[in-house]
C-alpha positions in Angstrom: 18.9 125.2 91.5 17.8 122.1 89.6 19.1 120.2 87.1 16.6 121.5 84.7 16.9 124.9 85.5 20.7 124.3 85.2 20.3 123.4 81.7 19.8 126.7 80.0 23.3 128.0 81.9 25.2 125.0 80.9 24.1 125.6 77.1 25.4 129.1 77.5 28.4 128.1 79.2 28.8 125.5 76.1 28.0 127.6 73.2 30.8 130.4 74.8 33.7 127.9 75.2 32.8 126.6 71.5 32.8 130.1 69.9 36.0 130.8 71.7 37.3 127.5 70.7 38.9 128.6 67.2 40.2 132.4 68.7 41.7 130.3 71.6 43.7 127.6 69.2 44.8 131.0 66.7 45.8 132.8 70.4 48.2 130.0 71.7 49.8 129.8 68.1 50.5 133.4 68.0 52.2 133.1 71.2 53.3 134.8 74.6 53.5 138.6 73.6 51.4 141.7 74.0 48.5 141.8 71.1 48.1 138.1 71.9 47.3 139.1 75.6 45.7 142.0 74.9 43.3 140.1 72.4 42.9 137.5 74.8 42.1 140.0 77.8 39.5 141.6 75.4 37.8 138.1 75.1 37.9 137.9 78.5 35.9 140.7 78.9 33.9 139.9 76.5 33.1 136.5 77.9 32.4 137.5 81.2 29.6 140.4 80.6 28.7 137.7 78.0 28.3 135.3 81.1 26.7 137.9 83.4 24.1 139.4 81.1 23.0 135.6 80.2 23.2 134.8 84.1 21.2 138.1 85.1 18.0 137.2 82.6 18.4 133.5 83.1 18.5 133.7 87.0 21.2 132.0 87.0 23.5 132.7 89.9 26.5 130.1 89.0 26.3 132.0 85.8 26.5 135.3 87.5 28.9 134.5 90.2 31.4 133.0 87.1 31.1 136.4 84.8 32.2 138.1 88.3 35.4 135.9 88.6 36.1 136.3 85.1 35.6 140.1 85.3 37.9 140.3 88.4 40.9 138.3 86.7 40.7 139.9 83.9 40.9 143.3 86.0 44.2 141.9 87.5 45.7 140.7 84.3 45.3 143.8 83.1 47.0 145.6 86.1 49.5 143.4 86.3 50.4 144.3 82.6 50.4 147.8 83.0 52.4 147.4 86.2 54.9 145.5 84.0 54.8 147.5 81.0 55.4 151.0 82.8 58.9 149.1 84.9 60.0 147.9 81.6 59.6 151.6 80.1 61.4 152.9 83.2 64.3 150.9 82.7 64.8 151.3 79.3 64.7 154.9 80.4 67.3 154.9 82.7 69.2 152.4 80.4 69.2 154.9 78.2 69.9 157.8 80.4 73.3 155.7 82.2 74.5 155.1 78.3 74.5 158.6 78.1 76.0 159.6 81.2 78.6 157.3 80.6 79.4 158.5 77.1 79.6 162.1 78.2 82.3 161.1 80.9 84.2 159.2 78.1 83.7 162.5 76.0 84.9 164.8 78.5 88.2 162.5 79.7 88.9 162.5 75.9 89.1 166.2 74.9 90.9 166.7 78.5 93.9 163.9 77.6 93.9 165.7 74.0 94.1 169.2 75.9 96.6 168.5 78.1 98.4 166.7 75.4 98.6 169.6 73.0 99.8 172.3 75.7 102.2 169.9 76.4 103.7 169.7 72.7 103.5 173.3 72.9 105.7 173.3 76.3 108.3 171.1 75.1 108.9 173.2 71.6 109.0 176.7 73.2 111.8 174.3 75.4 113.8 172.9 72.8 113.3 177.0 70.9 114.7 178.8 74.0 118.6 179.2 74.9 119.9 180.8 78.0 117.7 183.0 80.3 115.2 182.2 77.5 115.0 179.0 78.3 115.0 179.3 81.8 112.1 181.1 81.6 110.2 178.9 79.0 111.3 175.7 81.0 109.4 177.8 83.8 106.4 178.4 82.3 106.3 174.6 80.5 106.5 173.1 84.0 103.6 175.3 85.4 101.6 174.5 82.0 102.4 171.0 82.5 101.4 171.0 86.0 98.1 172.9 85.3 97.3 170.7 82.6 97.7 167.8 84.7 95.6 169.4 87.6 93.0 169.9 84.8 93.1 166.0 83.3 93.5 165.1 87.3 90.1 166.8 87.8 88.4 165.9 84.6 89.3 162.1 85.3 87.2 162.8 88.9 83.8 163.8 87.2 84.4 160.9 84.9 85.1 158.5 88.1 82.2 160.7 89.5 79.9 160.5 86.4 80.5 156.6 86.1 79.5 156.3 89.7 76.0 158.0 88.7 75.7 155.8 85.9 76.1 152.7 87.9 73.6 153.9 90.6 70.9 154.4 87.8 72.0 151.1 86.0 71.1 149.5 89.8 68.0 151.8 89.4 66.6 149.9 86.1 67.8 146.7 88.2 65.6 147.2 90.8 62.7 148.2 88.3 63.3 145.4 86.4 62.8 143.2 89.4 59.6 144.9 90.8 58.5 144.2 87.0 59.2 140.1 87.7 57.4 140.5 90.6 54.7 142.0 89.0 54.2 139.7 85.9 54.8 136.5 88.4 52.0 138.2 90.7 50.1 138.1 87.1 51.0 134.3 85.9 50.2 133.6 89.7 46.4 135.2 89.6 46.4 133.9 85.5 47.0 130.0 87.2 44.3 130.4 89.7 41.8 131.7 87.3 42.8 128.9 85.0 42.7 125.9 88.5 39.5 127.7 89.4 38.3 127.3 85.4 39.0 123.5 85.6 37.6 122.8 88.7 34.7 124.0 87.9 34.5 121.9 84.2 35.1 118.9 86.7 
């Protein structure tokens, strides 16, 4: 292609960057969170079928071959953002769900110490009530309530340990999410820094 042919593609190109110019400055003041990113992919977009609809009835092909890049980065910022939008819900999830879990076993070790606590009050005054075979026979039955109600807080205290345990493994669960999420959104910055290397090297 020759320079003069070149001309009407570089006044496009031109006009674009100066029309994005002032939505580009208001962008990087509004910083680093999602409607900024999700205002800036949709200028992306924009930009690029912008770029490959001027390219197509120009027959320009640096034009063309531009709008494509754009489109495809766009395409991966966009994954990438879903990717780490639906491991951040997931993990609040089973945040949420662990908290719970975790509560329920506090709950349940609760109402089991207050249980075995009242039928043991209620052991030790039929004890001090009783007198002679009486009390033989109460002491009897406050040492088998004592020891069931200590078999019951001994097996309540193992779903707690038990529930616990669960709520660690799904606490590791959003760990692991939250991870793949990193991965994703530093796949994203990684493809975002190309686009933008890629961008400059072709103003030089």
């Amino acid at each position: 292609m020759s320079v003069v042919s070149a001309i009407p593609g570089i006044i496009v190109d031109r006009s674009i960057r100066l029309v994005r110019l002032p939505a580009d400055a208001v962008l990087g003041l509004a910083g680093g969170n999602s409607a900024a990113g999700a205002v800036k992919l949709g200028l992306d977009r924009v930009e690029a079928a912008v770029r490959a609809g001027a390219g197509g009835v120009l027959g320009d092909e640096t034009l063309a071959r531009d709008a494509r890049r754009r489109a495809d980065a766009a395409d991966e910022r966009e994954r990438a953002a879903k990717l780490r939008a639906q491991a951040e819900s997931r993990s609040e999830a089973a945040d949420d769900e662990a908290e719970s879990r975790e509560q329920q076993a506090e709950r349940r070790r609760a109402e089991a110490a207050e249980e075995a606590e009242r039928k043991r009050k209620a052991a030790e005054k039929r004890r001090r009530s009783a007198n002679g075979q009486a009390a033989k026979s109460a002491k009897s039955r406050a040492s088998a309530a004592d020891k069931k109600a200590a078999q019951k807080k001994e097996a309540a205290e193992e779903t707690g340990k038990r529930e616990r345990l669960e709520a660690l493994d799904a606490k590791a669960r959003a760990l692991q999410e939250k991870e793949a999420a990193l991965t994703a959104g530093q796949e994203a910055d990684r493809l975002a820094e190309e686009a933008a290397k890629a961008k400059a090297a072709r103003k030089r």
